[in-house]
Structure formats: C-alpha cells, structure tokens
Backbone as CSV, one residue per row, in Angstrom:
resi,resn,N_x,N_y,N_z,CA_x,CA_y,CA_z,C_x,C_y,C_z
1,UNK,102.026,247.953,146.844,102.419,247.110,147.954,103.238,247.898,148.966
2,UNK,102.845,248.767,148.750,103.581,250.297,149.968,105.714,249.694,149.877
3,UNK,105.775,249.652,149.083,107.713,249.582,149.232,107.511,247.784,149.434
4,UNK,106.669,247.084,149.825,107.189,245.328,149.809,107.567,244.875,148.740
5,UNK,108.624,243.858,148.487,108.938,243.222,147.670,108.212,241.675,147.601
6,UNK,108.333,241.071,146.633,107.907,239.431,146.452,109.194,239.206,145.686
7,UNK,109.304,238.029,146.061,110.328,237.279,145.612,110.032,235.713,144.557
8,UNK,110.233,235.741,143.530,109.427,234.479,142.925,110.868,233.145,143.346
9,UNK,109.758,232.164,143.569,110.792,230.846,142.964,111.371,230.975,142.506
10,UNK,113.127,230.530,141.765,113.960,230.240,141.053,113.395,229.296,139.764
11,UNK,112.247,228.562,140.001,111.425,227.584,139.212,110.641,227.786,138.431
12,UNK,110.491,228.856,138.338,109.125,229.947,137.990,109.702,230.977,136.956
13,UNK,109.434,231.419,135.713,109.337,232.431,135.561,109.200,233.642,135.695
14,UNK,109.883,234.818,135.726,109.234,235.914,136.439,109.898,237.302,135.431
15,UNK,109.116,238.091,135.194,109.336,239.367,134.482,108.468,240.488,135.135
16,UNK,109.359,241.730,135.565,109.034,242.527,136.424,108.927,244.139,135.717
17,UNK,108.029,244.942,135.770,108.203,246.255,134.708,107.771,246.927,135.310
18,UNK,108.548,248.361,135.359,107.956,249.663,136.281,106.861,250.677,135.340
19,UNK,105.747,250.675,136.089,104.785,251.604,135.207,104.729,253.223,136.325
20,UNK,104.548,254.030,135.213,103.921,255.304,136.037,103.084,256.032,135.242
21,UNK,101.862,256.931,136.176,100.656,257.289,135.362,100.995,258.489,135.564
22,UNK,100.878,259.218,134.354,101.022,260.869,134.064,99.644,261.499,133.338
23,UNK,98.978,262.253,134.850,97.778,262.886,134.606,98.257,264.294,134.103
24,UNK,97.193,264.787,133.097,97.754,265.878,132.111,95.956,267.083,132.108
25,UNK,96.183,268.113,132.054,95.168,268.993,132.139,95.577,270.325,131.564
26,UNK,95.198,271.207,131.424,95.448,272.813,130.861,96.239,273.476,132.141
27,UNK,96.270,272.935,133.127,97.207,273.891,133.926,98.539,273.644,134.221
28,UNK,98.385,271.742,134.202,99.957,271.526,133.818,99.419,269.634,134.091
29,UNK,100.624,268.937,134.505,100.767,267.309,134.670,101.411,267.050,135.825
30,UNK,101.159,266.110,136.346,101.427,265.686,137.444,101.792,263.794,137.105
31,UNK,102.947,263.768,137.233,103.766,262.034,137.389,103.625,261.215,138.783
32,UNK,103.139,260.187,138.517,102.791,259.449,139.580,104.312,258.737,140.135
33,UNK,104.050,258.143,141.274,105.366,257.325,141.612,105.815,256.138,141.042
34,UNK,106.677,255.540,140.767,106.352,254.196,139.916,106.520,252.651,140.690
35,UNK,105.312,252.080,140.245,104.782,251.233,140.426,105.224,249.796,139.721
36,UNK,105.722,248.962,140.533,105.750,247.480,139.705,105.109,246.499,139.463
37,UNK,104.784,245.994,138.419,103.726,244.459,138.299,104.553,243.368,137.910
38,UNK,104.851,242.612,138.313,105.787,241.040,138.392,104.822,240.142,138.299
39,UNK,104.918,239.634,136.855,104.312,238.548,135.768,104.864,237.501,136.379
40,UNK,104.179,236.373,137.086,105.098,235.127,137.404,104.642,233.774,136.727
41,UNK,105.060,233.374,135.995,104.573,231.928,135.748,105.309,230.829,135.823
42,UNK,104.528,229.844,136.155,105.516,228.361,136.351,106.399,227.908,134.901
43,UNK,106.964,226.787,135.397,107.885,226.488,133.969,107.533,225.104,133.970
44,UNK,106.569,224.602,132.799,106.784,222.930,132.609,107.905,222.445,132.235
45,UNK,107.802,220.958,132.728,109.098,219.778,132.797,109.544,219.921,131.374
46,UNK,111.180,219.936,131.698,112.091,219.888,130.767,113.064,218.332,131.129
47,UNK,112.742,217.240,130.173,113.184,216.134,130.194,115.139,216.443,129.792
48,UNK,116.067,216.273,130.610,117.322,216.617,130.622,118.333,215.437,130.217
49,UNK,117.374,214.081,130.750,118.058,212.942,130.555,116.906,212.196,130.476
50,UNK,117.021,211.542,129.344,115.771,210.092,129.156,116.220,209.247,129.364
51,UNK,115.373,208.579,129.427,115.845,207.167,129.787,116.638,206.366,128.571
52,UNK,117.142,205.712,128.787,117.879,204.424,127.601,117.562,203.208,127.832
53,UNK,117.624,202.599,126.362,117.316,200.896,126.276,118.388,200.312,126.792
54,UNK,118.061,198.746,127.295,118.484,198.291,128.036,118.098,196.793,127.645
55,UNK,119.357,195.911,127.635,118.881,194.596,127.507,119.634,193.798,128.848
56,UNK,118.785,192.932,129.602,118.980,191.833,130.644,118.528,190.819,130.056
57,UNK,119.133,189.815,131.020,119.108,188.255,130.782,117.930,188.501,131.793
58,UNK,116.713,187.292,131.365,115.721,187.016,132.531,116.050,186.449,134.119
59,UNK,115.453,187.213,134.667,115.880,186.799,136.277,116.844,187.938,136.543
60,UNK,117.370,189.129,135.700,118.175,189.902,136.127,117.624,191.155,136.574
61,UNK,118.215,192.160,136.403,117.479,193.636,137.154,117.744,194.462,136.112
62,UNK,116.461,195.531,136.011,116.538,196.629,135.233,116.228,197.904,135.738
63,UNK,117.126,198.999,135.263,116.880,200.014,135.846,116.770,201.434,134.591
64,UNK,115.589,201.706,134.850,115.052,202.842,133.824,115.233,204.152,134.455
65,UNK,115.454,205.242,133.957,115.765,206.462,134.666,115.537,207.510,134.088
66,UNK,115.202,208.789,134.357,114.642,210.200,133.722,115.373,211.265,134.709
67,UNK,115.980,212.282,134.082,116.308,213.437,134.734,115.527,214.194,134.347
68,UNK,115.023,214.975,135.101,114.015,216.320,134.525,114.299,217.656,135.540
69,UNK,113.877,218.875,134.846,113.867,219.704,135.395,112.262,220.815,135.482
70,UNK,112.071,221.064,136.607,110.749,221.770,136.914,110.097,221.929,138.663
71,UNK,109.582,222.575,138.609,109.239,222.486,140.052,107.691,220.915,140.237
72,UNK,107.816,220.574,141.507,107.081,219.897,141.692,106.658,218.791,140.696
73,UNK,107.355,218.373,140.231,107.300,217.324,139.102,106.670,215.723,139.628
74,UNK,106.044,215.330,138.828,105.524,213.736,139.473,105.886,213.090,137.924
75,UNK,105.870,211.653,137.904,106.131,210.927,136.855,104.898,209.536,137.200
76,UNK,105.046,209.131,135.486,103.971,207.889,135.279,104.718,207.113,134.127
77,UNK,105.314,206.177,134.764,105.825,205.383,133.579,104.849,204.437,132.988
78,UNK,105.040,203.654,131.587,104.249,203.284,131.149,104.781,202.028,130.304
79,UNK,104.301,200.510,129.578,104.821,199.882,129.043,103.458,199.998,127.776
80,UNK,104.169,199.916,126.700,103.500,199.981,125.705,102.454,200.847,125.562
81,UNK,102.315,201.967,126.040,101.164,203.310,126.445,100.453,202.647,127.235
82,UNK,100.714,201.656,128.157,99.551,201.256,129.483,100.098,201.646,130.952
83,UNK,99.629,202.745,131.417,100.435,202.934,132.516,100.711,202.015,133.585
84,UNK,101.884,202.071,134.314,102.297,200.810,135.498,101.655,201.014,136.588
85,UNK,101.195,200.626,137.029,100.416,200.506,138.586,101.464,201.343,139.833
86,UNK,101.678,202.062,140.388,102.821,202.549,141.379,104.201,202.616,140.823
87,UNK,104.414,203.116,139.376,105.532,203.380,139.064,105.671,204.913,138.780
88,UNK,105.607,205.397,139.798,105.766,207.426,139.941,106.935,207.965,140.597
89,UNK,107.928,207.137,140.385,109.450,207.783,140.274,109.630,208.193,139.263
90,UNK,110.965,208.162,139.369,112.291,209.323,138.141,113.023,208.128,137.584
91,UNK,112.960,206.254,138.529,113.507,205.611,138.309,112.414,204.592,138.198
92,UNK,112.902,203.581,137.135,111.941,202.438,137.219,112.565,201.061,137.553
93,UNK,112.382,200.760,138.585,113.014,199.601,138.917,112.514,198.198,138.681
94,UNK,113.396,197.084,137.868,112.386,196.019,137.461,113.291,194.975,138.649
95,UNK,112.589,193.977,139.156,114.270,192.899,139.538,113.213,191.458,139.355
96,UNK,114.184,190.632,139.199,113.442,189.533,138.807,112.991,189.443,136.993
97,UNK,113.340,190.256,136.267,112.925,190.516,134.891,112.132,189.344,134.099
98,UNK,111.166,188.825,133.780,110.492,187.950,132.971,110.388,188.460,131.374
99,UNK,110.524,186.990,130.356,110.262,187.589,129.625,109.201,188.306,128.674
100,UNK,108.504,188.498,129.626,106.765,188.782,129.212,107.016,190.865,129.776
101,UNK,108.507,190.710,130.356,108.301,192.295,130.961,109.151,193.102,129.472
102,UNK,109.546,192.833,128.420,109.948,193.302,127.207,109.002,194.190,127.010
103,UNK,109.390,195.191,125.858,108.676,195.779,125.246,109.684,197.346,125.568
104,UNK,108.627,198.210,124.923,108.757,199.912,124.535,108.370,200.446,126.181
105,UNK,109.149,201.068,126.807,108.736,201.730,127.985,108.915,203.201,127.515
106,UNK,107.866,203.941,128.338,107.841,205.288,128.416,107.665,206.181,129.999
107,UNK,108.116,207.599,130.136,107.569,208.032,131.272,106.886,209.245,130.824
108,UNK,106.021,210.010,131.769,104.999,211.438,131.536,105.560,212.014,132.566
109,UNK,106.052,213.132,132.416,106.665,213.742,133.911,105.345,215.323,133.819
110,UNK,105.027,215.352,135.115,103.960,216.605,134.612,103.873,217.795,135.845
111,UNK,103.476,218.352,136.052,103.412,219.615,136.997,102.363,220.639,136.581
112,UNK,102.294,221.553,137.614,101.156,222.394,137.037,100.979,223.393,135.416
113,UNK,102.348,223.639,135.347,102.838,224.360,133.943,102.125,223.502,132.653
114,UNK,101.951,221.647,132.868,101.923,221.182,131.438,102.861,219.481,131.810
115,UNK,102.947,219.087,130.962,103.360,217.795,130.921,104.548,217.535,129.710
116,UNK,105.611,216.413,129.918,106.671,215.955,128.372,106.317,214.911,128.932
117,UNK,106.233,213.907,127.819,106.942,212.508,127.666,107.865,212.252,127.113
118,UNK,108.634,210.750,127.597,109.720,210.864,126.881,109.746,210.010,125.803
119,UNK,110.549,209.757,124.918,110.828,208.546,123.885,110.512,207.442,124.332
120,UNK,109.918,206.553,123.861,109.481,205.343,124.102,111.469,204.533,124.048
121,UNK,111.583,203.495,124.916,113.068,203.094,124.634,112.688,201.757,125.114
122,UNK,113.335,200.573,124.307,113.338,199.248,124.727,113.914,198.327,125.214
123,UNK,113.087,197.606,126.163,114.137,196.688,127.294,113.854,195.651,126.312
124,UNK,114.466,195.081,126.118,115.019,193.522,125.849,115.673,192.275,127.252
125,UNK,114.454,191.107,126.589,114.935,190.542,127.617,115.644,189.332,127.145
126,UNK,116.828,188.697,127.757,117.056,187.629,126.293,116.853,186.538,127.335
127,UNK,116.963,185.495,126.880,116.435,184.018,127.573,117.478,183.400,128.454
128,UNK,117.512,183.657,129.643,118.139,182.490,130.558,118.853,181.408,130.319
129,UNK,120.649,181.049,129.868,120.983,179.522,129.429,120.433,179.065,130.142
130,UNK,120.080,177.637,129.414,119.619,176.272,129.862,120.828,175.820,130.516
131,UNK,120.937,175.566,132.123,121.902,174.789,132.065,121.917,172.837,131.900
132,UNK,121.199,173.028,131.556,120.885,171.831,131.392,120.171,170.848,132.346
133,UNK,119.913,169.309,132.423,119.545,168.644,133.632,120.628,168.230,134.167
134,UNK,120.379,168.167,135.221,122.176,167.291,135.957,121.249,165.374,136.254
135,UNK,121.966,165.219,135.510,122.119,163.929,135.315,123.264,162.918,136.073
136,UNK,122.664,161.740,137.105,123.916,161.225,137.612,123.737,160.016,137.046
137,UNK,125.100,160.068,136.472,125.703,158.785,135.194,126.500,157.733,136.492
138,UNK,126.600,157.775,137.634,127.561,156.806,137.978,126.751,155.960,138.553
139,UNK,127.809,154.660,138.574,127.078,152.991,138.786,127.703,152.579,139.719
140,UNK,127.438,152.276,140.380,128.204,151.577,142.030,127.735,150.203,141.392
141,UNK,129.316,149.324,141.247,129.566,148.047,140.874,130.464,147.664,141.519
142,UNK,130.287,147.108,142.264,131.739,146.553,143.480,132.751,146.176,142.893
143,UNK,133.911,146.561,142.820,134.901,145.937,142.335,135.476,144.526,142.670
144,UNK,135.982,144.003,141.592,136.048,142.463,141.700,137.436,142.601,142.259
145,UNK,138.419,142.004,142.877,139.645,141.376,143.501,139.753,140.382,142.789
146,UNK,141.412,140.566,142.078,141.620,139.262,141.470,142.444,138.718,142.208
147,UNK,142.456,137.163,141.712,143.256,136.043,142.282,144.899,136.020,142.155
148,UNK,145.427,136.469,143.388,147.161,136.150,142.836,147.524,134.612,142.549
C-alpha cells in the first residue's frame, strides 16, 4: 500500500503482522522491506444487560429493555418464540397492558458477525381491582313537619 495506513473500526477486530521475504541463492540473500497484512473482522452482539421480568396491573405500562454491544446491531423481540410485528428496538414498550399480553418475552439482537438471544423473562399481568358498581342507595322522601 506504498507507506498508507487503514485504520479499522473500534467495533471490529483487528490483528496486524509484519512479514518480510528473504530470497536466498549461492551468491548471497537479499531481505525484502516489510510488509503488513491487517486481519479485520467484525465482532457479534454481546448482550451486556437483558432484559428483566416484570409484573403490571392490567391497563398499566411495561417496559422491556436490552443493552448490547456490537456494531450495527438490529433487534427482534419475541413473545413466546413468535416474533412481534415492529418490535426492533433495544426497548419494548407495552402501554395499555391486557391480560392476554403475559407470557415469556425474548429479544435476537444480530449484525453481520452472528446473532445472541437473550433469556426468555416474564411479564406478569395481575388483574385490575374490581371497583365495584356504584350503586345509588338514596330515596328522596319528603320530610314530614310535625305538629307543634
């Protein structure tokens, strides 16, 4: 590369080694200049923070979350190994919680290196008090006036 350097990503792997070729004959050897080859490879997702279980009351909000580390990373969360329709954050946001949204959630975080998933972890949803019916108990009965 006539004296240029490359510089890899910080994201990337990289290992760099100087070679030189030493031609040899009956009159003597001659050492070449030395030459570098820089091995670069990507680094798949390293899950840093998984997500945790989580229990809400129905009608409340849930929030699922993944730290990862890697270049160019995308995510696919999933409920019960069925992936969610447009859930390709780092965060999974539920609001409104039903209790039909329970169960084992998971995410796939992936990049060109390879793919992790994480632990499956469970939302719990518990049931909404009843507050009951409101009931109106009162009787409009004119009051009587007594006789002095």
């Amino acid at each position: 590369m006539n004296g240029q350097s490359v510089t890899a990503p910080s994201e990337r792997f990289s290992a760099t080694t100087a070679y030189a070729v030493v031609v040899a004959n009956a009159q003597g050897s001659v050492t070449s200049g030395s030459a570098a080859i820089t091995v670069v490879l990507p680094v798949p997702p390293v899950i840093t923070t998984p997500p945790v279980a989580q229990t809400v009351t129905e009608g409340g909000e849930a929030r699922l979350a993944v730290t990862a580390t890697g270049p160019a990373l995308t995510y696919a969360w999933r409920k019960e190994g069925v992936a969610l329709p447009g859930a390709t954050a780092a965060q999974l946001e539920l609001r409104n919680v039903q209790l039909s949204q329970a169960g084992a959630y998971s995410v796939t975080i992936t990049n060109s290196a390879g793919s992790v998933e994480s632990p499956a972890v469970r939302l719990t949803v518990n049931r909404a008090a009843n507050p009951g019916r409101l009931v109106n108990l009162s009787v409009r009965t004119p009051l009587a006036v007594a006789d002095e």
